[in-house]
C-alpha positions as CSV (number, residue, x, y, z in Angstrom):
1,X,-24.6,55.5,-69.5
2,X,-23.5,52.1,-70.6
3,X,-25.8,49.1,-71.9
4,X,-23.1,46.9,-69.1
5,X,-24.6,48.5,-66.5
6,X,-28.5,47.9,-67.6
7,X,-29.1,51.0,-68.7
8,X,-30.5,52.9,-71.6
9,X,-31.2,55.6,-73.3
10,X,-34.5,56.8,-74.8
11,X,-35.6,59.7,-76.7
12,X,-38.1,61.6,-75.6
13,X,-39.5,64.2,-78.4
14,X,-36.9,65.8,-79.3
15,X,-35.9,67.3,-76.1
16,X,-36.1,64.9,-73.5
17,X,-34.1,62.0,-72.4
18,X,-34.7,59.2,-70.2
19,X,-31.8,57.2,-69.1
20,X,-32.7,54.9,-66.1
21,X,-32.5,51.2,-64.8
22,X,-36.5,51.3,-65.9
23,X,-35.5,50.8,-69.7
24,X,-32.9,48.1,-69.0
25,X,-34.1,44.8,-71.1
26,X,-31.4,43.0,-69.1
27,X,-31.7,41.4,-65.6
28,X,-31.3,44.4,-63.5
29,X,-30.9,43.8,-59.7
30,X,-32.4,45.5,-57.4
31,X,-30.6,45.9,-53.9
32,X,-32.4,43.1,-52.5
33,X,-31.5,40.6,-55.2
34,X,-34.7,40.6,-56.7
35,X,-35.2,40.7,-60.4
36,X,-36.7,44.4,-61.6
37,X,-39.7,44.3,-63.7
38,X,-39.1,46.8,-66.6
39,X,-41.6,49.2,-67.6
40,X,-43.5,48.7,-70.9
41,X,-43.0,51.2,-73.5
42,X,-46.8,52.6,-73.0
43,X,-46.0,53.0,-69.4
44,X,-42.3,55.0,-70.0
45,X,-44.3,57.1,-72.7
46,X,-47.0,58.3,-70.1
47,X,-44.2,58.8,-67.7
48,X,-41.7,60.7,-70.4
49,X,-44.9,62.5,-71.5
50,X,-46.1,63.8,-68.1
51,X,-42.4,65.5,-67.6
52,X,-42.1,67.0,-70.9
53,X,-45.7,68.9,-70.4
54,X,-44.4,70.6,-67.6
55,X,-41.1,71.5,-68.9
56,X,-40.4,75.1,-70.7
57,X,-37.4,75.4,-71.6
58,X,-35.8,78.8,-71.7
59,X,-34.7,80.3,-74.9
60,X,-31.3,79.9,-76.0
61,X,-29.9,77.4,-73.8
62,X,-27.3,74.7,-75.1
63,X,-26.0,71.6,-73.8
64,X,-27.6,69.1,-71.7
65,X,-29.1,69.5,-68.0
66,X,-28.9,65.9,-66.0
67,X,-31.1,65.6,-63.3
68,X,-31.3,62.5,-60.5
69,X,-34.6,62.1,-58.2
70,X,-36.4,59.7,-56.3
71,X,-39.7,59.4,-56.2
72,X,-42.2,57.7,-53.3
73,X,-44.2,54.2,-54.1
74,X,-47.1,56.8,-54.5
75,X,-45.1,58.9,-57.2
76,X,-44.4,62.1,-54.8
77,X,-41.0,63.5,-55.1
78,X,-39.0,62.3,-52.5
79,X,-36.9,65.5,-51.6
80,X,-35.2,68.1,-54.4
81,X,-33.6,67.3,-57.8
82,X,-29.4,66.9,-57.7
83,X,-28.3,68.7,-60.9
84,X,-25.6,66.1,-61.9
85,X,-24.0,67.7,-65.0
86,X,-22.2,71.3,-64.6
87,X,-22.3,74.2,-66.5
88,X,-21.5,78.1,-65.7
89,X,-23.2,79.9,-68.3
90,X,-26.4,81.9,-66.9
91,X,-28.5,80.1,-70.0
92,X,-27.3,76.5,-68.5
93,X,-28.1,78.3,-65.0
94,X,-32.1,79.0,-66.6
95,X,-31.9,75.7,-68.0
96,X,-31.2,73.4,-64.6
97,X,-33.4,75.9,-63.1
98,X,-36.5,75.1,-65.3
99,X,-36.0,71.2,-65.7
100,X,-35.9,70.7,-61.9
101,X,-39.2,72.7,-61.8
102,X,-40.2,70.5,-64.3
103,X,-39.8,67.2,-62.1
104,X,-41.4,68.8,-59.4
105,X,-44.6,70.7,-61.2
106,X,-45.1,67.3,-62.4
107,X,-45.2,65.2,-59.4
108,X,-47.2,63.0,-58.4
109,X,-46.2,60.9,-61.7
110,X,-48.5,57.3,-62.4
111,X,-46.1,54.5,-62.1
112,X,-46.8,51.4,-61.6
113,X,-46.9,50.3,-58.3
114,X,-45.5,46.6,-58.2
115,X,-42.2,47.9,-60.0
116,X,-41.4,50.5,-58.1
117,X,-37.7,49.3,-56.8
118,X,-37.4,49.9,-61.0
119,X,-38.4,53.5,-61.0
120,X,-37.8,54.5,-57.2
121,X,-34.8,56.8,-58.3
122,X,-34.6,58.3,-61.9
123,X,-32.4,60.2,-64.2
124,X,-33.3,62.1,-66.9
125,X,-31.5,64.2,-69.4
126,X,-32.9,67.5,-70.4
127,X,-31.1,67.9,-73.6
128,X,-31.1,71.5,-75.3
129,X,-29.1,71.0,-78.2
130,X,-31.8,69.1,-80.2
131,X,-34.2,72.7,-79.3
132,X,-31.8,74.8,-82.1
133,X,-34.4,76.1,-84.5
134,X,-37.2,76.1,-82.5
């Protein structure tokens, strides 16, 4: 993702990436024209925090599993994951298999209510290749 287009990228453990309009420092837009509030760091490390509790990755996966959701103002997952990134293997198969369970075990997730239109759709990037070794 590119900084031009308000968004970041945050690491999460060693596994688990964040990359969302919430962690833009600039002044994101909402579709409305209204400024979005970001999210403090405390409140993106309870959210990042939550996810990666629920997530077990599978053994011997590689690469990195992108996943796109929207959540509810009440933090309920509006409707299934969308697996955005590809992969054919069986272990990426295992992989986008467990991280959408992840997002959805999770749910309802503790956002702050009066920045929602900041964290109404996220993506995250489950990212295997930093699990080598472990």
């Amino acid at each position: 993702m590119r900084k031009a287009l308000g968004i970041e990228r945050v690491k999460v453990g060693a596994r688990l990436v964040l990359a969302t309009g919430v962690l833009s420092g600039c002044a994101a837009m909402a579709d409305s024209g209204t400024s979005l509030l970001p999210l403090t760091s405390d409140e993106l490390a309870v959210f990042r925090d939550q996810i990666a509790g629920c997530w077990i990755p599978p053994h011997g996966s590689d690469g990195v599993v992108r996943l796109q959701f929207d959540l509810s103002r009440s933090g309920e997952l509006v409707g299934t994951p969308q697996v955005l990134s590809s992969g054919k293997s069986p272990e990426y198969k295992a992989a986008a298999t467990s991280a959408v369970r992840a997002v959805a075990r999770c749910a309802p997730y503790s956002l702050p209510a009066e920045k929602y239109e900041t964290w109404k759709t996220v993506t995250l990037n489950f990212d295997l290749r930093d699990m080598r070794g472990y």
